[in-house]
C-alpha positions as CSV (number, residue, x, y, z in Angstrom):
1,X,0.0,0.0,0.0
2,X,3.0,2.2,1.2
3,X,4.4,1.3,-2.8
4,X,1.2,2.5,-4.2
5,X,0.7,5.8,-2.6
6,X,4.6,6.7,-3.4
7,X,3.9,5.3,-6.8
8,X,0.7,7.8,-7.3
9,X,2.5,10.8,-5.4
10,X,5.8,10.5,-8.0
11,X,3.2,10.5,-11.2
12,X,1.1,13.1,-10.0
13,X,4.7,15.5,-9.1
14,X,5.8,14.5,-12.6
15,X,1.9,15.4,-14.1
16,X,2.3,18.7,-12.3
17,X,5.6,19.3,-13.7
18,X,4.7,18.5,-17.3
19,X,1.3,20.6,-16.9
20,X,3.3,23.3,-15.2
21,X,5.7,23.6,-18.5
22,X,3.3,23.3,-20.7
23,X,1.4,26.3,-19.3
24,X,5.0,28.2,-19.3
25,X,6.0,27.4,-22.7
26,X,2.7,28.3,-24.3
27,X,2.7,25.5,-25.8
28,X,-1.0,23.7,-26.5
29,X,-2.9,22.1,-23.8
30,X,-2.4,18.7,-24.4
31,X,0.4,17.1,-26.1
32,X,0.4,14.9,-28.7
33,X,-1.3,11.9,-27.0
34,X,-4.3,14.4,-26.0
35,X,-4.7,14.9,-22.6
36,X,-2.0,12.8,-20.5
37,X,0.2,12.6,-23.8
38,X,3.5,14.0,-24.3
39,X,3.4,17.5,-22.8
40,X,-0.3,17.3,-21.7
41,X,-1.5,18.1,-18.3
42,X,-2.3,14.7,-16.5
43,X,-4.2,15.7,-13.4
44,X,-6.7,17.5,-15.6
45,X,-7.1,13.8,-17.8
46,X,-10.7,12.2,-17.8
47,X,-11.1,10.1,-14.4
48,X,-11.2,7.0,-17.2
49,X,-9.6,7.7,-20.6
50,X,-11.7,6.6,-23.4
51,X,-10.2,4.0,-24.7
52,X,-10.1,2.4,-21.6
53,X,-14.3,3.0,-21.2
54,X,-14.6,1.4,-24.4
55,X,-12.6,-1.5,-23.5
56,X,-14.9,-2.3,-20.1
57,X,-17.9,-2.4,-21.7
58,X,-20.2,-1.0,-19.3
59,X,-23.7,-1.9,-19.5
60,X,-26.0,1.5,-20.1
61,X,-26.8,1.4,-16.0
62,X,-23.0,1.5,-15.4
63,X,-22.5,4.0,-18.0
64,X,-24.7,6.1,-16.3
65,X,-23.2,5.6,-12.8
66,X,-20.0,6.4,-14.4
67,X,-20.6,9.8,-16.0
68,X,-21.8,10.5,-13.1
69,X,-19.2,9.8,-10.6
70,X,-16.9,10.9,-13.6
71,X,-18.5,14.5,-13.5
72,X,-18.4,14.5,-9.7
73,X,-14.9,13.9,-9.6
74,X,-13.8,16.3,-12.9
75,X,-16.3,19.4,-11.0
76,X,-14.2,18.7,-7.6
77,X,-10.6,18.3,-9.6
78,X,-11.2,21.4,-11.5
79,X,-11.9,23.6,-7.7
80,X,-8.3,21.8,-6.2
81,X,-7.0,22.5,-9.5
82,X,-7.9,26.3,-9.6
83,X,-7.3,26.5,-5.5
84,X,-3.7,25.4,-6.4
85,X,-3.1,28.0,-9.1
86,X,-4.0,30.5,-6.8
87,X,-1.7,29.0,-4.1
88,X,1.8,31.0,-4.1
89,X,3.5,28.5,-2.3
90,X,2.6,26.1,-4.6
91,X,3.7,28.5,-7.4
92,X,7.2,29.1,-5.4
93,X,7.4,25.4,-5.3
94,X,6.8,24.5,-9.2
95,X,9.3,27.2,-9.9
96,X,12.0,26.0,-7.7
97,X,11.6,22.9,-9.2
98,X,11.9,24.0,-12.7
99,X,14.7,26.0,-11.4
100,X,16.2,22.7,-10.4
101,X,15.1,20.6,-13.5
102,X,16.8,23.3,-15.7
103,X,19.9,22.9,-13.5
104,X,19.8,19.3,-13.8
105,X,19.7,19.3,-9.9
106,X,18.8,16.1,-9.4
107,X,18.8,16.3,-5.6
108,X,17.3,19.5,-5.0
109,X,14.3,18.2,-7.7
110,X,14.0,15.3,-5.2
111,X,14.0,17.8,-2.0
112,X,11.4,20.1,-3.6
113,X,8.8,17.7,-5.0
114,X,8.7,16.3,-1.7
115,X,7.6,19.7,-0.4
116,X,5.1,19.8,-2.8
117,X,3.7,16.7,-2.0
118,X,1.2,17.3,0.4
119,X,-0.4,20.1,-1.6
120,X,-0.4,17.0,-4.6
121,X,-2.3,14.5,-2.2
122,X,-6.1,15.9,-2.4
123,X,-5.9,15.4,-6.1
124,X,-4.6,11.9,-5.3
125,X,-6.9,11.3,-2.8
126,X,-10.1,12.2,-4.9
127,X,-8.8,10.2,-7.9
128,X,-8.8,6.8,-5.9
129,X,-11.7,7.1,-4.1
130,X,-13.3,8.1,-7.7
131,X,-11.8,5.1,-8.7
132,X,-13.1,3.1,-6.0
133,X,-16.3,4.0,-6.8
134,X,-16.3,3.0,-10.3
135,X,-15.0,-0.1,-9.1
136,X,-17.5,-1.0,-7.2
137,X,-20.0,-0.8,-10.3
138,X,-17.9,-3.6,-12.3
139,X,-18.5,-6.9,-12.6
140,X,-15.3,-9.3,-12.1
141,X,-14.3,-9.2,-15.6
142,X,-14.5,-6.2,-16.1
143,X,-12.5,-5.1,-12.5
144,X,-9.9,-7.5,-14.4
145,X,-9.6,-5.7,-17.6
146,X,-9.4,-1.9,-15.0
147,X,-6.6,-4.1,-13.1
148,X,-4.8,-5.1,-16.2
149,X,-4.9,-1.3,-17.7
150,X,-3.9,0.2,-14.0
151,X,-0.8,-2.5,-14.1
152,X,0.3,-1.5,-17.8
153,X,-0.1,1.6,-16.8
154,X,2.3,1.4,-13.8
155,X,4.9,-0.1,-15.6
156,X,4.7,3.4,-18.0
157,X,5.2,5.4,-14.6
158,X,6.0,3.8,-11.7
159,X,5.1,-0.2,-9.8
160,X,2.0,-1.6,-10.6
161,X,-0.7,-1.4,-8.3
162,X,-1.2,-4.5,-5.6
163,X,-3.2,-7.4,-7.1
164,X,-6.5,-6.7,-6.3
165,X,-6.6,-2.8,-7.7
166,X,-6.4,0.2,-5.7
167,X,-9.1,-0.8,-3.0
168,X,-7.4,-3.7,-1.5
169,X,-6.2,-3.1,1.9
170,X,-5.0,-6.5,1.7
171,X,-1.2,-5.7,1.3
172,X,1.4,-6.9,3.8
173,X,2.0,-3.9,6.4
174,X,5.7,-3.8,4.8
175,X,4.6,-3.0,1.4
């Protein structure tokens, strides 16, 4: 559980960085991938990405339930979101690190995103208990095919999740 939640913090600090440069540079919102690609701003992705809806299959009853947990969670993400923008030592924070990243400070990127962890955590927090949600709607196959995306997609960015998705409490007190 402990490798989750450090696995979730590091992508979320490394979504904040790339959203944060992208803002600086001017460059478009998203990157090339859309939202979450190259250069895109990952916190403000979909709470399920498309392709990944269209690969569970949900019946029109769980399609409903989904939208609407999926607009809960986008209406609260967007407040944080805007909250944070406002925040200067948030602001202070990102541009320390970008300081850092520019000096190839390795260390100081470390000591830095670790300061801005807390302020990540209630966008963490919302996401898995969004997700937990949605989870609850599945049927077993279908919680298999959520697992099996959530594992690809911690090999892109950090460990996989525990066996069991990101609801199990199940995990050894050492993990």
């Amino acid at each position: 559980m402990k490798r989750l939640t450090i696995a979730l913090a590091v992508v979320a600090l490394l979504a904040a960085d790339a959203a944060r440069a992208a803002d600086e540079t001017n460059r478009p919102a998203y990157g090339p991938g859309g939202p979450g690609g190259p250069g895109g701003p990952r916190f403000e992705m979909p709470l399920i990405p498309p392709r990944l809806m269209a690969d569970l299959a949900l019946t029109a009853d769980q399609k409903t339930n989904v939208d609407a947990i999926a607009a809960d969670f986008a209406q609260q993400r967007d407040k944080i979101l805007a909250d944070q923008k406002t925040n200067p030592t948030i602001t202070k924070l990102r541009d320390e690190i970008k300081a850092a990243r520019e000096a190839r400070d390795r260390e100081k990127m470390r000591e830095l995103r670790a300061q801005l962890m807390p302020y990540e955590k209630p966008l963490l927090d919302l996401r898995r208990a969004s997700m937990d949600k949605v989870r609850a709607l599945l049927t077993d196959a279908q919680k298999k095919t959520l697992d099996n995306a959530r594992e690809r997609f911690g090999h892109r960015w950090g460990p996989p999740p525990p066996s069991g998705g990101p609801g199990n409490t199940d995990t050894p007190s050492g993990d």
